[in-house]
Biopython code that builds the backbone (N, CA, C, O; Angstrom):
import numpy as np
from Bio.PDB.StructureBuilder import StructureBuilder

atoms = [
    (1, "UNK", "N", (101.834, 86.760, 107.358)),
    (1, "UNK", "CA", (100.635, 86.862, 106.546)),
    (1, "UNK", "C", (99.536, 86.085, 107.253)),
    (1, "UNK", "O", (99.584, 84.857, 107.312)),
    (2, "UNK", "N", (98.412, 86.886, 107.862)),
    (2, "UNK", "CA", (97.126, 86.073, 108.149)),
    (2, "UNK", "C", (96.933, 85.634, 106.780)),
    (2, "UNK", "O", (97.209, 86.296, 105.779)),
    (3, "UNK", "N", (96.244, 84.008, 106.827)),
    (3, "UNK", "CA", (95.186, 83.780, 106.135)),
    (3, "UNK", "C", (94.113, 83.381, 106.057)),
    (3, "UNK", "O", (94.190, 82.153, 106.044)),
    (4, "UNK", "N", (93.060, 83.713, 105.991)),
    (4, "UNK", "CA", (91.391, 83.336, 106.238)),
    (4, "UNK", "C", (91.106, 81.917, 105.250)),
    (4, "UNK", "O", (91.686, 80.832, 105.222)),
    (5, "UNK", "N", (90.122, 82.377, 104.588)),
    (5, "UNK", "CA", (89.439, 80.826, 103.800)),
    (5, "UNK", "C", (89.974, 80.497, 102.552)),
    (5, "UNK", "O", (89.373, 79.960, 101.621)),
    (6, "UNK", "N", (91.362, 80.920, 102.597)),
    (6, "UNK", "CA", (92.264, 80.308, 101.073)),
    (6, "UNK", "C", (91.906, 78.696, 101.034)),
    (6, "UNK", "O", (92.129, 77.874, 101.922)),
    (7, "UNK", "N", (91.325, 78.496, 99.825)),
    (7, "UNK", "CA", (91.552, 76.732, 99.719)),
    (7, "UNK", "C", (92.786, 76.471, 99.234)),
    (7, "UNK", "O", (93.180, 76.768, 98.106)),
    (8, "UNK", "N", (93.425, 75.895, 100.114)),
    (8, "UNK", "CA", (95.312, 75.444, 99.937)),
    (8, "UNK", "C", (95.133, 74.526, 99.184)),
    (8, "UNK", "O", (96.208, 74.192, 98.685)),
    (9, "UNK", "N", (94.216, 73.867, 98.800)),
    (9, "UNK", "CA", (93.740, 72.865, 97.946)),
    (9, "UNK", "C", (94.727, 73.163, 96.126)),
    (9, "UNK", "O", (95.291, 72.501, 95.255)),
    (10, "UNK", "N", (94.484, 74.176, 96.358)),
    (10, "UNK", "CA", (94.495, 75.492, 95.006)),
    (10, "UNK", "C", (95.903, 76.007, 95.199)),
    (10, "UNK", "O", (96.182, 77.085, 95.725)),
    (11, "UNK", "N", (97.072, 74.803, 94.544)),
    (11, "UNK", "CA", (98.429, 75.794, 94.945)),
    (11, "UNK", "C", (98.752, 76.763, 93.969)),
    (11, "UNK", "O", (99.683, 77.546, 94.158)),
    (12, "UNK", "N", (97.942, 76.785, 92.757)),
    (12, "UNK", "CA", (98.047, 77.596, 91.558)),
    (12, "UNK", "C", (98.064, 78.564, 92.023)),
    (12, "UNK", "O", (99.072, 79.269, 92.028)),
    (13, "UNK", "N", (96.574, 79.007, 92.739)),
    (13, "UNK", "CA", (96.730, 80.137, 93.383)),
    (13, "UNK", "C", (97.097, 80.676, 94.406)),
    (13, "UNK", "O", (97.347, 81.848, 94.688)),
    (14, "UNK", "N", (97.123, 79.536, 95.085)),
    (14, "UNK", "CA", (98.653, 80.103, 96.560)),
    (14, "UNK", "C", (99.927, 80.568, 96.157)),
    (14, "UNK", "O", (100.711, 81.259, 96.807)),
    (15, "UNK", "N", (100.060, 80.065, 94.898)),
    (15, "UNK", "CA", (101.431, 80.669, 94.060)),
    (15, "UNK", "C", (101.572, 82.313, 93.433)),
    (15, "UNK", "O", (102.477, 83.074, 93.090)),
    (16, "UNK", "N", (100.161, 82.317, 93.522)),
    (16, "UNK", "CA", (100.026, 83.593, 92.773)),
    (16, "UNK", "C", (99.962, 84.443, 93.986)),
    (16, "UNK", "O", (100.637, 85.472, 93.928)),
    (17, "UNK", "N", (99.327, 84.238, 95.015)),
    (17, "UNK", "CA", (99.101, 84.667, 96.318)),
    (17, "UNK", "C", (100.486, 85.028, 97.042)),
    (17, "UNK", "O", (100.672, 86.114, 97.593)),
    (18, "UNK", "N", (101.294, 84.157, 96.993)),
    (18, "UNK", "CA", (102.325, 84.270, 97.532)),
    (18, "UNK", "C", (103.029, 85.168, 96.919)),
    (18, "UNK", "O", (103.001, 86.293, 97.418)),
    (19, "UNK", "N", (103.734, 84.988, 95.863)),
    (19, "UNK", "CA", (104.388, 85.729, 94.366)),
    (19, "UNK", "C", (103.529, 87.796, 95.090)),
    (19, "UNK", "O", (104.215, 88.742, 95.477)),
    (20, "UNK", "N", (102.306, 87.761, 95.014)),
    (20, "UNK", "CA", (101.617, 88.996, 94.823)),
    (20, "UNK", "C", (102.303, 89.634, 96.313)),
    (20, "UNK", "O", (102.769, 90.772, 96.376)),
    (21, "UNK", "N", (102.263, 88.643, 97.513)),
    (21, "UNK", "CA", (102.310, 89.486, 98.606)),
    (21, "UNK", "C", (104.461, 89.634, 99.164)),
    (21, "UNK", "O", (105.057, 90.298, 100.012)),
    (22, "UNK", "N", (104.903, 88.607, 98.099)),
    (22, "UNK", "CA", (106.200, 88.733, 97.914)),
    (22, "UNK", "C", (106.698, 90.201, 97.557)),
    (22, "UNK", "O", (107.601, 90.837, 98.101)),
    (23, "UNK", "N", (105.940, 90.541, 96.583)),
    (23, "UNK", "CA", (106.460, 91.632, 95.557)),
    (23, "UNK", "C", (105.888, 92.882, 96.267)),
    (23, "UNK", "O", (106.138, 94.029, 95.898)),
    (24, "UNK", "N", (105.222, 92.613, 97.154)),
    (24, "UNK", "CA", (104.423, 94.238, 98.131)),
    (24, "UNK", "C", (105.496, 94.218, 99.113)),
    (24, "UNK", "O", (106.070, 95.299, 99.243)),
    (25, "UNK", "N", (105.911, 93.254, 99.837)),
    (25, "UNK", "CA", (106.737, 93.131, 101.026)),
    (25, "UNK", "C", (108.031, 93.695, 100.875)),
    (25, "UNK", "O", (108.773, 94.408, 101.550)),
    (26, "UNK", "N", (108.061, 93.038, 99.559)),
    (26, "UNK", "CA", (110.065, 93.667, 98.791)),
    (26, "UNK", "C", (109.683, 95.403, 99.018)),
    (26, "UNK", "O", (110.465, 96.010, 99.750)),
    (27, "UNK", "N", (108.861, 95.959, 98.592)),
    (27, "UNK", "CA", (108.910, 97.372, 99.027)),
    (27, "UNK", "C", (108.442, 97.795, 100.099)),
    (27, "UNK", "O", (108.941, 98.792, 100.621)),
    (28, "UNK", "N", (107.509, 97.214, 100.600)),
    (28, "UNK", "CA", (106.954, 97.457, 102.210)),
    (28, "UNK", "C", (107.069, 96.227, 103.029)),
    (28, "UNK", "O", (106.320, 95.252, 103.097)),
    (29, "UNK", "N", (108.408, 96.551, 103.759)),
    (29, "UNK", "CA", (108.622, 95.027, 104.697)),
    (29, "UNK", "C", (107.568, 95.072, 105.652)),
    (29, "UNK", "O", (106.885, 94.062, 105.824)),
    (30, "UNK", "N", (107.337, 96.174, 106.332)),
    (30, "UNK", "CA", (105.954, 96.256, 107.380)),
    (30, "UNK", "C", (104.875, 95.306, 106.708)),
    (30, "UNK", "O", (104.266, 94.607, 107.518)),
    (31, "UNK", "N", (104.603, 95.185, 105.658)),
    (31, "UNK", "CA", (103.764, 95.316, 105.320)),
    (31, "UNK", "C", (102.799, 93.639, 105.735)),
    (31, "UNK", "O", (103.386, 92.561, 105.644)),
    (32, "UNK", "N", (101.457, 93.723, 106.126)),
    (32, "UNK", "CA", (101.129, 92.848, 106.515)),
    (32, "UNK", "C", (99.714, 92.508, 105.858)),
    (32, "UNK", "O", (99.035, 93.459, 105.470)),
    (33, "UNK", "N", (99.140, 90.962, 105.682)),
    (33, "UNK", "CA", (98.294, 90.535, 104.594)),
    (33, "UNK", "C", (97.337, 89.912, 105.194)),
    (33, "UNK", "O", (97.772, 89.286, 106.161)),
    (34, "UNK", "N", (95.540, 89.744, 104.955)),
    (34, "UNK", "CA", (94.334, 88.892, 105.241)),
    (34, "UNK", "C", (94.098, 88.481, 103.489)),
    (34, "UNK", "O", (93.890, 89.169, 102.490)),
    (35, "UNK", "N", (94.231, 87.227, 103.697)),
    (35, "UNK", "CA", (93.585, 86.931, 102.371)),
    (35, "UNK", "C", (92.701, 85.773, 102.679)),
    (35, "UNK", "O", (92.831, 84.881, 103.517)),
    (36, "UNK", "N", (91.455, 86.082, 101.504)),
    (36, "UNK", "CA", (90.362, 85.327, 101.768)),
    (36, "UNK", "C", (90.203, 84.778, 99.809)),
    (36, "UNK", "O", (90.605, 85.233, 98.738)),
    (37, "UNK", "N", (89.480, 83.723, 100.210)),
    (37, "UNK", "CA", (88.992, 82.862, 98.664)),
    (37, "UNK", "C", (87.705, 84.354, 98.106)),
    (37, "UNK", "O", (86.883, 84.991, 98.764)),
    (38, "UNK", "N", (88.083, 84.403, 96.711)),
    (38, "UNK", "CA", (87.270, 85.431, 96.177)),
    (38, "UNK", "C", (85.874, 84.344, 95.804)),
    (38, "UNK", "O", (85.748, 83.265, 95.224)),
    (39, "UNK", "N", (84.751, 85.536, 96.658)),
    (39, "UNK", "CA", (83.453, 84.807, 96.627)),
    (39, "UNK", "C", (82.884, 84.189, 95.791)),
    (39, "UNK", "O", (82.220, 83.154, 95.839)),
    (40, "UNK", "N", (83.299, 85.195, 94.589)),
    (40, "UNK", "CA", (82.447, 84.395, 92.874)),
    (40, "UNK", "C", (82.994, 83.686, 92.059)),
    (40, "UNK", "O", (82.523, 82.836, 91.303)),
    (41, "UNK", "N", (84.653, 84.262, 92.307)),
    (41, "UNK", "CA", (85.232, 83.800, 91.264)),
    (41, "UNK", "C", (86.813, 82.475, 91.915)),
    (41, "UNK", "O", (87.137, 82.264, 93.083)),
    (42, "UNK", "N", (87.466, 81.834, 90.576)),
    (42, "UNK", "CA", (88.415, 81.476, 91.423)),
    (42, "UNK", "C", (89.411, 82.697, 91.425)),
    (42, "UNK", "O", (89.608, 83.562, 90.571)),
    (43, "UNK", "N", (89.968, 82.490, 92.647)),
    (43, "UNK", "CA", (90.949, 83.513, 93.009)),
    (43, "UNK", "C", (90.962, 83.808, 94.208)),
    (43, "UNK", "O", (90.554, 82.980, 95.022)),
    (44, "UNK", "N", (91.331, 84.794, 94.535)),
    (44, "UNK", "CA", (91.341, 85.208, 96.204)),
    (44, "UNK", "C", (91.608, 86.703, 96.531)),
    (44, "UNK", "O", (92.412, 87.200, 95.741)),
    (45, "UNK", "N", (91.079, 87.675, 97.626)),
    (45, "UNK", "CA", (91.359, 88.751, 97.671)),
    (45, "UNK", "C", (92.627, 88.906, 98.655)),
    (45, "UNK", "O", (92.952, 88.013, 99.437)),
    (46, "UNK", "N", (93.282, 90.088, 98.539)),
    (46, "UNK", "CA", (94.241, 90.951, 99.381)),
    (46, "UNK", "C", (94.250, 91.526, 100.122)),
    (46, "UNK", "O", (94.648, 92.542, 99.553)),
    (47, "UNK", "N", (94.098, 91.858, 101.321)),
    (47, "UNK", "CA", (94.177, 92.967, 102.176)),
    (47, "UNK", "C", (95.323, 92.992, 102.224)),
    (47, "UNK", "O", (96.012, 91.994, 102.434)),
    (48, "UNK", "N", (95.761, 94.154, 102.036)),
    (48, "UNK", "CA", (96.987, 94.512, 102.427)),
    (48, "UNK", "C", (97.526, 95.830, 103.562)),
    (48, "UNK", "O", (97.766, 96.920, 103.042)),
    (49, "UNK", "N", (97.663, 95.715, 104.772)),
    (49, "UNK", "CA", (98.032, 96.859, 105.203)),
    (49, "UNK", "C", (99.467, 97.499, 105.660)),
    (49, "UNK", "O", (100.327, 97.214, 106.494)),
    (50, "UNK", "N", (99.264, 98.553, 104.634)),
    (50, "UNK", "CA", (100.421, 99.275, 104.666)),
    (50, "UNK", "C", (100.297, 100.670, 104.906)),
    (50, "UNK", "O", (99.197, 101.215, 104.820)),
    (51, "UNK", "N", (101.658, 101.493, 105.294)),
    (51, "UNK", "CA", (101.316, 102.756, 105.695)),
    (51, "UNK", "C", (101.808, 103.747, 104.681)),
    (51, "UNK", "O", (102.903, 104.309, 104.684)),
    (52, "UNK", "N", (100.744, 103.889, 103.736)),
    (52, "UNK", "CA", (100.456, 104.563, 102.727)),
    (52, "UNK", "C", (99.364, 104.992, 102.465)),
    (52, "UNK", "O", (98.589, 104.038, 102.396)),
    (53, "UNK", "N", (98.697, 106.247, 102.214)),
    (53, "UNK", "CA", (97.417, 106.964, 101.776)),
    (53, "UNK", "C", (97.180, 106.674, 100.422)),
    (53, "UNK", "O", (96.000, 106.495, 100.119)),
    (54, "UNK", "N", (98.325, 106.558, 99.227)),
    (54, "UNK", "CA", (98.461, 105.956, 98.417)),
    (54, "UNK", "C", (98.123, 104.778, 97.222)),
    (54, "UNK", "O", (99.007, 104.385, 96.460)),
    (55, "UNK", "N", (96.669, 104.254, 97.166)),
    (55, "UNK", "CA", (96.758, 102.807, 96.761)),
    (55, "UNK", "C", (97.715, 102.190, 95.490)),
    (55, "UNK", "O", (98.093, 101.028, 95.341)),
    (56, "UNK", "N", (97.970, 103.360, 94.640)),
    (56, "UNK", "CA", (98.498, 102.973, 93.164)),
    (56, "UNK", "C", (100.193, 103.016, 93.788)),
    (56, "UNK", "O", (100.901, 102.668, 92.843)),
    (57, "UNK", "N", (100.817, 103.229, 94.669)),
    (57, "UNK", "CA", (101.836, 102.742, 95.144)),
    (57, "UNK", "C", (102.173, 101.430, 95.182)),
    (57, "UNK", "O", (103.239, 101.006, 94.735)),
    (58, "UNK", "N", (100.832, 100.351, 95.991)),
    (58, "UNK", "CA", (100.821, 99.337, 95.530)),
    (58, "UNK", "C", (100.368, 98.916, 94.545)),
    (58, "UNK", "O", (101.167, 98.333, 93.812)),
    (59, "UNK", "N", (99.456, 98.978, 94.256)),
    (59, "UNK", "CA", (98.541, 98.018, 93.263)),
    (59, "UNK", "C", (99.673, 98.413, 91.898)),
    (59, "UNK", "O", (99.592, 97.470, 91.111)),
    (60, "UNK", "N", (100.530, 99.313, 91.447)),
    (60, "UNK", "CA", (101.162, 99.159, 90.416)),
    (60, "UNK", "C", (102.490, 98.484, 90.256)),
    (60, "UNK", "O", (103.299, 98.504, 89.329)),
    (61, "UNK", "N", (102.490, 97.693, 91.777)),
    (61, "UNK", "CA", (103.816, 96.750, 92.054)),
    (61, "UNK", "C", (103.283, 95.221, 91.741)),
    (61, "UNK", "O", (103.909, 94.220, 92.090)),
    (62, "UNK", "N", (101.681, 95.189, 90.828)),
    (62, "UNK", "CA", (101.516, 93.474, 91.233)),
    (62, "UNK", "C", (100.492, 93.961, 89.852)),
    (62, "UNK", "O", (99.490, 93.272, 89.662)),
    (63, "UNK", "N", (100.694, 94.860, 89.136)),
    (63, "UNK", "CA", (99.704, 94.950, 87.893)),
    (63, "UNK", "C", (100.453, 95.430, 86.752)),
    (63, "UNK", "O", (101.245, 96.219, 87.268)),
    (64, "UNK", "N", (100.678, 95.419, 85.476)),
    (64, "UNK", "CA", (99.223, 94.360, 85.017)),
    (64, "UNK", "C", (99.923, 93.317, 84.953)),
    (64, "UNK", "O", (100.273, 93.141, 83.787)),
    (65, "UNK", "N", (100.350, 92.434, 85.725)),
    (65, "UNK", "CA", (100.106, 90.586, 86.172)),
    (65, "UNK", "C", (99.030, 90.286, 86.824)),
    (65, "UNK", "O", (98.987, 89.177, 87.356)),
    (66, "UNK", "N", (98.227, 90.928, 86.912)),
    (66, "UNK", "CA", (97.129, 90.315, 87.802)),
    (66, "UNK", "C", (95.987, 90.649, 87.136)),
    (66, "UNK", "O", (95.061, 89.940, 87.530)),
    (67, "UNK", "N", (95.530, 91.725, 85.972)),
    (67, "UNK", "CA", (94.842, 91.802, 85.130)),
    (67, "UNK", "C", (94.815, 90.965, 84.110)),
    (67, "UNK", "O", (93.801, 90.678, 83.473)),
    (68, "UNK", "N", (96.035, 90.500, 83.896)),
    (68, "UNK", "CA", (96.764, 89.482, 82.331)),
    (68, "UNK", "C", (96.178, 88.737, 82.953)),
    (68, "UNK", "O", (95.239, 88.269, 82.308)),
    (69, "UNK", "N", (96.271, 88.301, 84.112)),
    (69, "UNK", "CA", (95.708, 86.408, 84.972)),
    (69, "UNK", "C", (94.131, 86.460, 84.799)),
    (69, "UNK", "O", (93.349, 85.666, 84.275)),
    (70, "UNK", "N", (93.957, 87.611, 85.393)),
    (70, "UNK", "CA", (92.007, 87.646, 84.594)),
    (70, "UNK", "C", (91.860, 87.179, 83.619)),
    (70, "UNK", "O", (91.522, 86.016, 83.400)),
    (71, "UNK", "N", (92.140, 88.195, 82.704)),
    (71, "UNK", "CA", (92.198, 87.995, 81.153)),
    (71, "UNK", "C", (92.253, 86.586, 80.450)),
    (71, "UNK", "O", (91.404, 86.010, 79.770)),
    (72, "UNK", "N", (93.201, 86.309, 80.734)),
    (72, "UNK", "CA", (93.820, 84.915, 80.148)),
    (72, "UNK", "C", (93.522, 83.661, 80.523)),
    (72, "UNK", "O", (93.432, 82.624, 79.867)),
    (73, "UNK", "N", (93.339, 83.961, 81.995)),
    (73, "UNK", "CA", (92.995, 82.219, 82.731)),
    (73, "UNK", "C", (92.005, 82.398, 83.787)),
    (73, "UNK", "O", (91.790, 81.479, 84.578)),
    (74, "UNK", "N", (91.095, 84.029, 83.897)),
    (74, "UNK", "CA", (90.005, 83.924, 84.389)),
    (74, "UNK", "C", (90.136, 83.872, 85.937)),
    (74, "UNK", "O", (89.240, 83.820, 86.779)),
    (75, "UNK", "N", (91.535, 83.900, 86.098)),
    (75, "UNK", "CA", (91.558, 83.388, 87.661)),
    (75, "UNK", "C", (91.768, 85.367, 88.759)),
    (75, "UNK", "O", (92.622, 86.251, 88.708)),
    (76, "UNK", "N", (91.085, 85.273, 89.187)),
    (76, "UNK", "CA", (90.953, 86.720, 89.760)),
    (76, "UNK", "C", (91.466, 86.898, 91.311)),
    (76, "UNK", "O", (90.840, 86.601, 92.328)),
    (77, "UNK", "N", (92.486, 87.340, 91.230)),
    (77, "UNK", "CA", (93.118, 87.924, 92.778)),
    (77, "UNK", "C", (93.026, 89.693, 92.113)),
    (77, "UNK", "O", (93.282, 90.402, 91.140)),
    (78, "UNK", "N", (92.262, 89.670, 93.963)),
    (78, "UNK", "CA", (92.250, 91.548, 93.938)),
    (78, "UNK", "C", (92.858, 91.227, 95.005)),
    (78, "UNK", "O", (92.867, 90.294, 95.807)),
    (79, "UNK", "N", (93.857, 93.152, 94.684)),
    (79, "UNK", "CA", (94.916, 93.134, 96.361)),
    (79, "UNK", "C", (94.110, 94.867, 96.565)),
    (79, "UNK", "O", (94.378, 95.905, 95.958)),
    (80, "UNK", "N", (93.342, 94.678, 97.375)),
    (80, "UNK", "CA", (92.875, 95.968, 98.225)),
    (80, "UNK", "C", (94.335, 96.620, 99.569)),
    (80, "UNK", "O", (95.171, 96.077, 100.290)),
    (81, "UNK", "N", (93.935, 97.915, 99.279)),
    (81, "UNK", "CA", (95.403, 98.419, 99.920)),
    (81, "UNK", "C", (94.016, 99.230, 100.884)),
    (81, "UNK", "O", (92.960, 99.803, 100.617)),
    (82, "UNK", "N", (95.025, 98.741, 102.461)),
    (82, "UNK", "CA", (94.399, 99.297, 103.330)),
    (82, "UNK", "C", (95.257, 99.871, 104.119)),
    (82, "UNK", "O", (96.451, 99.614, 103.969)),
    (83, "UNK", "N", (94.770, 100.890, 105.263)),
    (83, "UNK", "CA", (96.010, 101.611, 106.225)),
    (83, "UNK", "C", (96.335, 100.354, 106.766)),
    (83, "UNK", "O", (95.939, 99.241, 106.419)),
    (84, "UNK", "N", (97.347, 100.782, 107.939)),
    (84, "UNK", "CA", (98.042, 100.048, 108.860)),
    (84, "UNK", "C", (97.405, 99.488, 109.863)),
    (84, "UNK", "O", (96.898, 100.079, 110.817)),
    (85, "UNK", "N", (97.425, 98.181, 109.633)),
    (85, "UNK", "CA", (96.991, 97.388, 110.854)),
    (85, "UNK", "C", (96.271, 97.309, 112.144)),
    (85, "UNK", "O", (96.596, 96.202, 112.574)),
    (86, "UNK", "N", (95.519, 97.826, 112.957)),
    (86, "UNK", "CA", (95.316, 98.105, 114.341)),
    (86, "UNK", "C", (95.756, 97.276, 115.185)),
    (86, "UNK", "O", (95.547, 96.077, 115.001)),
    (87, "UNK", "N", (96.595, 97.809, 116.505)),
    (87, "UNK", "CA", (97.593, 96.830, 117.316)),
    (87, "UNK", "C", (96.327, 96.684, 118.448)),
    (87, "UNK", "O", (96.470, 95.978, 119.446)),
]
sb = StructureBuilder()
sb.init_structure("model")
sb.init_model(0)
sb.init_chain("A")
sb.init_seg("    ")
for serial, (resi, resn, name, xyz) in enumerate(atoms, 1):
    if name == "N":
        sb.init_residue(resn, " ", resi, " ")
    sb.init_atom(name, np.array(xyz, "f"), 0.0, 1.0, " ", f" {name:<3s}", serial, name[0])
structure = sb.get_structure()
């Protein structure tokens, strides 16, 4: 997993971060991650690239836990599903 400007500061959400890109990997071991601190809010975004045309393949392996976390505690991770990687 690359990671860009996560504040590790924040293991709440490294937990959630981790947990989110755990549960993509269990079905796509390829599967490889950029995550960055979400600009506005607390939380952090996903890149995820995997080789799928697909996005609701993933995004319905990490939802709704990640809508409930909005909801409830405001804290916002988006996981954007992107193609595969460039080597």
């Amino acid at each position: 997993m690359r990671v860009g400007a996560v504040d590790t500061q924040d293991e709440y959400i490294r937990g959630f971060v981790d947990r989110t890109c755990a549960r993509i990997r269990a079905k796509f071991p390829d599967a490889t991650f950029e995550v960055c601190t979400h600009p506005t809010q607390r939380g952090a975004i996903i890149d995820v690239h995997v080789p799928t045309d697909d996005d609701f393949e993933v995004l319905d392996l990490v939802n709704p836990e990640l809508d409930d976390l909005l909801i409830e505690e405001g804290i916002a991770i988006y996981v954007r599903t992107v193609g595969p990687q460039a080597r």
